[in-house]
C-alpha positions in Angstrom: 21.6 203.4 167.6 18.4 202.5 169.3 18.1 199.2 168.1 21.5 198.3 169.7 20.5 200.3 172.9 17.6 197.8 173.3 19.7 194.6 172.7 22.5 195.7 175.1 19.3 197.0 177.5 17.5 193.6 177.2 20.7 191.6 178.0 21.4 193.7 180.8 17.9 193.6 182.9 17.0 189.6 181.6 20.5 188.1 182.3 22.5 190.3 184.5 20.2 192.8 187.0 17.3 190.0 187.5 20.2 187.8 188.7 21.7 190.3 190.9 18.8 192.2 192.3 17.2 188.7 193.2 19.9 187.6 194.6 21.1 190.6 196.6 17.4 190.6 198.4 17.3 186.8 199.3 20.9 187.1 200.7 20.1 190.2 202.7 16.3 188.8 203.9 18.3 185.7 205.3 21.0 187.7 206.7 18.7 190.3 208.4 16.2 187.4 209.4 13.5 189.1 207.4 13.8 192.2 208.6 11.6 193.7 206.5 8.3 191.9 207.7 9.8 191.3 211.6 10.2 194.8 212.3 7.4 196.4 210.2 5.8 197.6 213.2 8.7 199.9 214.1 8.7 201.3 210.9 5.3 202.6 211.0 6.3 204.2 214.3 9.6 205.6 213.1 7.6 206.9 209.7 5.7 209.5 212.2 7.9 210.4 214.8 8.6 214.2 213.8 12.1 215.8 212.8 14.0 218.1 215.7 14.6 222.0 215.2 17.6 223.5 213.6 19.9 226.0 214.7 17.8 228.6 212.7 14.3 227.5 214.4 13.2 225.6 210.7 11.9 221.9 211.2 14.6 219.3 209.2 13.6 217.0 207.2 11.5 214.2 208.8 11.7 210.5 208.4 8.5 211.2 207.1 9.3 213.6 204.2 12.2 211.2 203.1 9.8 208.8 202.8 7.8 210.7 200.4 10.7 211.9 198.7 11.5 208.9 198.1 8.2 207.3 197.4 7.5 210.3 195.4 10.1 209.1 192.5 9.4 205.3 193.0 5.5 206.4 192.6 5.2 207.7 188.7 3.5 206.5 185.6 5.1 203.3 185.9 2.8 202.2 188.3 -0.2 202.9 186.0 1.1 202.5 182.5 4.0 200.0 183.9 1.3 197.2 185.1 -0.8 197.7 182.4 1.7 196.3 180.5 3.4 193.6 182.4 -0.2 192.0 182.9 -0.6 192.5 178.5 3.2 190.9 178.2 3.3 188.1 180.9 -0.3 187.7 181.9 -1.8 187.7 185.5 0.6 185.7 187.1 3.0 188.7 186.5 1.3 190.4 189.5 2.4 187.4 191.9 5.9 187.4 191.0 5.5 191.1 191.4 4.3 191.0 195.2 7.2 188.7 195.9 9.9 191.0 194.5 8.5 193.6 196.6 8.6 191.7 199.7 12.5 190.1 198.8 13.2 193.7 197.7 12.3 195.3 201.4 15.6 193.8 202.7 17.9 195.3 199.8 15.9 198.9 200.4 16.9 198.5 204.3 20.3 198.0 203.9 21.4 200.5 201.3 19.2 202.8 203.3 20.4 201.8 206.8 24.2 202.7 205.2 23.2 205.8 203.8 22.0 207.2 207.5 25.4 205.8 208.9 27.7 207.6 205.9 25.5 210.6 205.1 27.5 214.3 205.8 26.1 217.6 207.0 25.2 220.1 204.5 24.5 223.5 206.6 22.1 222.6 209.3 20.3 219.3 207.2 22.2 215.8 206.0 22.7 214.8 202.2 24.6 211.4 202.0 23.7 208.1 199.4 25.2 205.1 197.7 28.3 207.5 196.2 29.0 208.6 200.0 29.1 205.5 201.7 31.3 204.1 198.8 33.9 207.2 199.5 33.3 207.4 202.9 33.3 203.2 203.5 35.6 201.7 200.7 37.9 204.6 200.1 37.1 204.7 196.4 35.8 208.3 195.0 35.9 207.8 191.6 33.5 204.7 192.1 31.2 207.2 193.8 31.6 209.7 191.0 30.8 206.8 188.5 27.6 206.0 190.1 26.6 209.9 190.7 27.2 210.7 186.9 24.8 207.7 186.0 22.5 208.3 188.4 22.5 212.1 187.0 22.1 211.3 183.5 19.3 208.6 184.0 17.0 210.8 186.6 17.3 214.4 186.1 17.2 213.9 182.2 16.2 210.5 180.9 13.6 209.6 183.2 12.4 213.5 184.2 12.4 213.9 180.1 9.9 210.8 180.0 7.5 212.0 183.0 7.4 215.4 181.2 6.3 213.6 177.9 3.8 211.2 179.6 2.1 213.8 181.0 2.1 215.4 177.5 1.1 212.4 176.1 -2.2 212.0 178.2 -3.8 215.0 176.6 -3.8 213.1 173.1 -7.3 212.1 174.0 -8.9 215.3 174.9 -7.0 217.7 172.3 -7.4 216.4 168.5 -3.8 216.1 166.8 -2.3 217.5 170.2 1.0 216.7 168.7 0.7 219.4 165.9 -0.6 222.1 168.0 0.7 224.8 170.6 0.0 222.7 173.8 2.9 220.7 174.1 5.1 223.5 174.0 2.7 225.6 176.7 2.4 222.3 179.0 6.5 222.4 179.2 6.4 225.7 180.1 3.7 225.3 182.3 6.0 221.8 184.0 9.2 224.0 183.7 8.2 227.1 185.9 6.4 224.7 188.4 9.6 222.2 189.0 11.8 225.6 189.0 9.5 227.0 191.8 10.4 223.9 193.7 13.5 222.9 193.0 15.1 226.6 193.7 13.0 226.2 197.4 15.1 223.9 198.8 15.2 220.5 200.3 12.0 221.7 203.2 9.8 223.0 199.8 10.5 219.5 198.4 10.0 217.3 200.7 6.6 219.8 201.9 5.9 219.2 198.5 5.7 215.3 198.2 4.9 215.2 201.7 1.8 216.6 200.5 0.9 215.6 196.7 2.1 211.6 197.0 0.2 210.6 200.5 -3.2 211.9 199.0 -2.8 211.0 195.4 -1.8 207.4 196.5 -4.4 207.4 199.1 -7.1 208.7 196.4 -5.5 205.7 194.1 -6.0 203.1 196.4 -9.5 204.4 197.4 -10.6 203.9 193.5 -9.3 200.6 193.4 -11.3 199.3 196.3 -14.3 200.5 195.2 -13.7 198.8 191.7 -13.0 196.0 193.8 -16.1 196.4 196.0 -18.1 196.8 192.7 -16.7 193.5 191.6 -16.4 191.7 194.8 -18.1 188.3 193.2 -15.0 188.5 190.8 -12.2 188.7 193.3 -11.9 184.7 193.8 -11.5 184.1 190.8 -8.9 187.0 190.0 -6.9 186.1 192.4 -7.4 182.0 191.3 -6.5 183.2 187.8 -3.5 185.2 189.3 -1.9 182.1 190.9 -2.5 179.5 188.7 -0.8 182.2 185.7 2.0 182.4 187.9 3.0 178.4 188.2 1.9 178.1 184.7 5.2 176.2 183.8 4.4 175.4 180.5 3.9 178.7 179.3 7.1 179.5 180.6 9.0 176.7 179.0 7.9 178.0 175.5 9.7 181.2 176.8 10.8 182.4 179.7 12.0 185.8 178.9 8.4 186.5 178.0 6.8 184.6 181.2 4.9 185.9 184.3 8.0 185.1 186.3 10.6 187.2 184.5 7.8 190.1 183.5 6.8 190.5 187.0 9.8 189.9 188.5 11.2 192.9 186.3 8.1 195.1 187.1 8.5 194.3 191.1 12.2 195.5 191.1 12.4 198.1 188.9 8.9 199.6 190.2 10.3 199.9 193.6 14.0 200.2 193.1 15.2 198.2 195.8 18.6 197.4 195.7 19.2 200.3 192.5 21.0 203.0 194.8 18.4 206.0 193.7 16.0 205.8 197.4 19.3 206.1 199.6 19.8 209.5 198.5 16.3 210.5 200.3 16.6 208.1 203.0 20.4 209.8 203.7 18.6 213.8 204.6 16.3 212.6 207.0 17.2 213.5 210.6 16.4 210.3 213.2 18.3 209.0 216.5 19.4 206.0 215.0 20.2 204.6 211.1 18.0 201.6 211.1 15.3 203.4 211.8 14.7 205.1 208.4 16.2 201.6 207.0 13.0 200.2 208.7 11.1 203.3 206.7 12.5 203.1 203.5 10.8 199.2 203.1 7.6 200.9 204.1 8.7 202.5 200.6 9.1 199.5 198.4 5.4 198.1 200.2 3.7 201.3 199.8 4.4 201.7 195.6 4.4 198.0 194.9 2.1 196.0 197.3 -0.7 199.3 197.3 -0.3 201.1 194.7 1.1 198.7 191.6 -1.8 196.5 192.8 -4.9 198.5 192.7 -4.0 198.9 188.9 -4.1 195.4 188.6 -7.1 195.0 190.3 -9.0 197.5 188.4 -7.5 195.5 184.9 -8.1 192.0 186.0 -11.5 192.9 187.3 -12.7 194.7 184.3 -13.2 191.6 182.1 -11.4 193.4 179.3 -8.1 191.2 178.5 -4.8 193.4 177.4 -2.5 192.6 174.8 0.9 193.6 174.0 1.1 195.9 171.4 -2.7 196.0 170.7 -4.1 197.1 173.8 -1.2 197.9 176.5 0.1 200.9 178.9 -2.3 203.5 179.0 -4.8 202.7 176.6 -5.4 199.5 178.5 -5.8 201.3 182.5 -8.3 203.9 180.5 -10.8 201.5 178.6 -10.6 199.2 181.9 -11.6 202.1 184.5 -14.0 202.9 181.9 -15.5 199.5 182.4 -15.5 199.3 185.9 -17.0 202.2 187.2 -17.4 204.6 184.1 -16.5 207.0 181.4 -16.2 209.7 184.0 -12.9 207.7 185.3 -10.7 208.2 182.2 -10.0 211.8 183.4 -9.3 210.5 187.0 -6.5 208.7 185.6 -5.0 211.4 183.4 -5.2 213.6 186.9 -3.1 210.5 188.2 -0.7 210.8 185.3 -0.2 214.1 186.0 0.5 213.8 190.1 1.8 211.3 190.2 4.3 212.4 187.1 4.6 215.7 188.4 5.8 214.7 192.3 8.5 211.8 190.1 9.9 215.2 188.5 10.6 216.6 191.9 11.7 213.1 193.7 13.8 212.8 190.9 15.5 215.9 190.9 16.3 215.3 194.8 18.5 212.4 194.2 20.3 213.9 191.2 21.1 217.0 193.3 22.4 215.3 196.4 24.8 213.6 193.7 25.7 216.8 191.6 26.7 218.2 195.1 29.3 214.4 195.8 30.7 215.6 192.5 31.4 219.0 193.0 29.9 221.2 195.9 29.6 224.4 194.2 26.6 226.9 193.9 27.5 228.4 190.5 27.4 224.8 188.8 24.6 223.6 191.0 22.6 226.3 189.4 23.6 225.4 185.7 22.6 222.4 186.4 19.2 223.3 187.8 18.7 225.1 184.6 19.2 222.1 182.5 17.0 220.4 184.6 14.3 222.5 183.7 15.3 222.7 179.9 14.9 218.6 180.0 12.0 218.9 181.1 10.5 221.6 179.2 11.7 219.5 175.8 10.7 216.3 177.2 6.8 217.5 177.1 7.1 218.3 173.4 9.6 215.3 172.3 9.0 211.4 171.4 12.3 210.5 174.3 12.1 206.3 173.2 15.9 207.1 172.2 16.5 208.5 176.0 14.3 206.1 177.5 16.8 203.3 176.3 19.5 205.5 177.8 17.8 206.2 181.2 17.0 202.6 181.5 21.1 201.3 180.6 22.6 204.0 183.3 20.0 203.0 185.7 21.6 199.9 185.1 25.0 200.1 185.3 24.3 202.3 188.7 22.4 199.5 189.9 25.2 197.2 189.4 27.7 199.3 191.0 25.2 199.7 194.1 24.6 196.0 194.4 28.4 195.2 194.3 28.9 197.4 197.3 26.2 196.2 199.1 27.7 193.2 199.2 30.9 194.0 200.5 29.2 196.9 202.7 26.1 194.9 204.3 28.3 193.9 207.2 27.7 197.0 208.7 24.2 197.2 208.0 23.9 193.9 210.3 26.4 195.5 213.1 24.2 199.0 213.4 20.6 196.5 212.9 22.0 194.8 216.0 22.9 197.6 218.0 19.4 198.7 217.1 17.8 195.5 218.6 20.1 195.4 221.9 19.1 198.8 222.5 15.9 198.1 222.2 15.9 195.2 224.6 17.5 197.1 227.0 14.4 199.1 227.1 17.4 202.7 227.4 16.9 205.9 225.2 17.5 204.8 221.4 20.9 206.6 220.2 23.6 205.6 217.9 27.2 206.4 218.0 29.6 205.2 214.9 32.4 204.2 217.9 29.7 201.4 219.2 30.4 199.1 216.2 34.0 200.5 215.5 33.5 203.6 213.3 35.1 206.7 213.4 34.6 208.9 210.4 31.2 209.5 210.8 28.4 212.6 212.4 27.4 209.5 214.1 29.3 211.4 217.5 
């Protein structure tokens, strides 16, 4: 069963999703006229303008905290262990292709963000909304929204919570001699189960308070390490970043294989580190509360730069610096990141990064949960089933810290595919709109008036756009 998992999951991501996900990001930077890089600015100003009062008094949900929310389940092991081995598969020149993904990629994370603010509904006195709203709300078609929401469910609250659970697990191997055989791994899910359930039964505000909190200074901690490794290693850096490029145009290598080259390897790592253009960040992006859509469009590429062009790069730095060369399947994922931190700056280090592991894992379990909510809630709004379905959220994760998930890994990583698929197909026909509200946006802000939105200004009715 596995082995057929991984064929149909290799055929899916080398031949159908790189295709796609390229694609969907060139057509929508040269549509948007780069939006991404042209209107960065405003995104940084947008990112800290502060949410309005509800009815009850309570603050909602900032553009800020969807941001983290977001960022919080785009930021996970991935972008320690992840790099680790996309530099050990595909070499250096996987990083390049990497940055370039994430800068293509901004334009995919604007638009399926930008729709998600024009179709997102009230729930109480805050907003829920995502890729299954706007395609019920925008092409009439619930059952296509129901498709995605089930995938989307299945691959983040249990495939991919399951795995964060049991990399965090995993990370104690190497302070706790034959961890697997002892009582920890039960005690840690415990430990992982009561904390997400503290969270998850607070509400939207303890979330996004939560990751508002834990990702900013982890990722700024993060980055901080890997410029001091790089200040250490300054004399290096020329050459690092010589050895980056040249990997990346090595078109030789790649002729003897290109489903093994820099290009595809980072190319995969880029997208499916920051997820632009899968349909999982638009469910964050949808609760924030702003005067106008394209302005937590503008956030959400802030996203995509923050996890891939910060984040996924200091752990390259702090491998390519080290002078210790990765290999795949000898010395790869974690094992590589530790024995090059060690290098760099000292034993001391090693726990540093299993203190990463374990923030940055532990704020993906409650970004994670977020989106899979906002889609149990599409499905069916109901409180009775929304708490069975908190409960097995907690019993994945719980088993996940105690089970070897290589089986659901496969499974995550297909339904994250398929909802991908369905996401870019919509974007497509739905990234019309995306242009109409980014150029209301614009003559607005030529006009130099106060910045509001109405749906009825580019034609739509059935929106709380009023």
């Amino acid at each position: 069963m596995n082995d057929i998992l991984t064929m149909i999951n290799d055929a899916m991501y080398t031949y159908i999703l790189l295709i796609l996900l390229v694609g969907v990001g060139v057509y929508f930077t040269v549509r948007t006229r780069g939006v991404q890089i042209r209107l960065l600015k405003d995104g940084l100003k947008s990112m800290l303008e502060k949410a309005p009062e509800g009815a009850d008094g309570k603050k909602k949900v900032s553009s800020f905290q969807a941001l983290m929310i977001s960022t919080a389940s785009r930021v996970g092991t991935g972008n320690i262990a992840g790099i680790a081995t996309a530099i050990a598969s595909g070499g250096p020149g996987a990083v390049f292709w990497m940055w370039l993904m994430a800068v293509i990629g901004g334009a995919s994370a604007f638009v399926e963000s930008t729709l998600a603010q024009v179709y997102k509904i009230k729930d109480g006195d805050n907003f829920r909304g995502g890729p299954s709203y706007y395609m019920q709300k925008a092409l009439g078609k619930r059952w296509l929204g129901v498709l995605f929401s089930v995938a989307l469910i299945v691959c983040f609250a249990y495939g991919f919570n399951g795995l964060q659970s049991f990399n965090m697990s995993s990370s104690l191997e190497y302070y706790i001699p034959n961890y697997a055989s002892t009582q920890f791994p039960m005690i840690l899910g415990i430990i992982l189960a009561v904390a997400t359930a503290a969270v998850i039964w607070g509400g939207v505000h303890r979330i996004g308070f939560i990751t508002s909190v834990i990702v900013p200074v982890m990722a700024t901690v993060y980055i901080l390490i890997g410029l001091v490794t790089m200040i250490l290693h300054i004399g290096e850096l020329p050459g690092v970043f010589a050895m980056i490029f040249e990997s990346a145009f090595d078109f030789r290598a790649m002729a003897g294989g290109m489903a093994g080259s820099a290009v595809v390897i980072g190319i995969k790592r880029g997208l499916f580190s920051n997820e632009a253009g899968m349909g999982s960040a638009p469910n964050a992006s949808a609760s924030a509360d702003v005067d106008h859509p394209v302005k937590q469009g503008l956030v959400q590429t802030i996203s995509v730069f923050i996890d891939t062009l910060l984040i996924c790069s200091s752990t390259a730095m702090m491998l390519l610096v080290s002078g210790i060369e990765g290999k795949s399947g000898v010395l790869d994922g974690i094992p590589y990141v530790q024995a090059a931190i060690s290098a760099n700056i000292g034993e001391w280090a090693i726990h540093f990064i299993t203190f990463s592991i374990f923030a940055f894992a532990f704020s993906s379990l409650i970004g994670n949960y977020y989106y899979a909510e906002s889609n149990i809630l599409f499905i069916k709004d109901n409180k009775t089933l929304l708490n069975i379905f908190r409960v097995t959220c907690v019993i994945a994760i719980f088993l996940g810290a105690q089970a070897d998930f290589s089986l659901m890994w496969n499974i995550a990583d297909i339904t994250m595919g398929f909802m991908a698929i369905i996401n870019i197909i919509s974007l497509f026909l739905l990234g019309g709109i995306a242009i109409k509200v980014l150029r209301h946006y614009e003559d607005k802000k030529k006009s130099g008036g106060e910045m509001s939105f109405r749906g009825s200004d580019i034609g739509l009715e059935d929106t709380v756009w009023k």
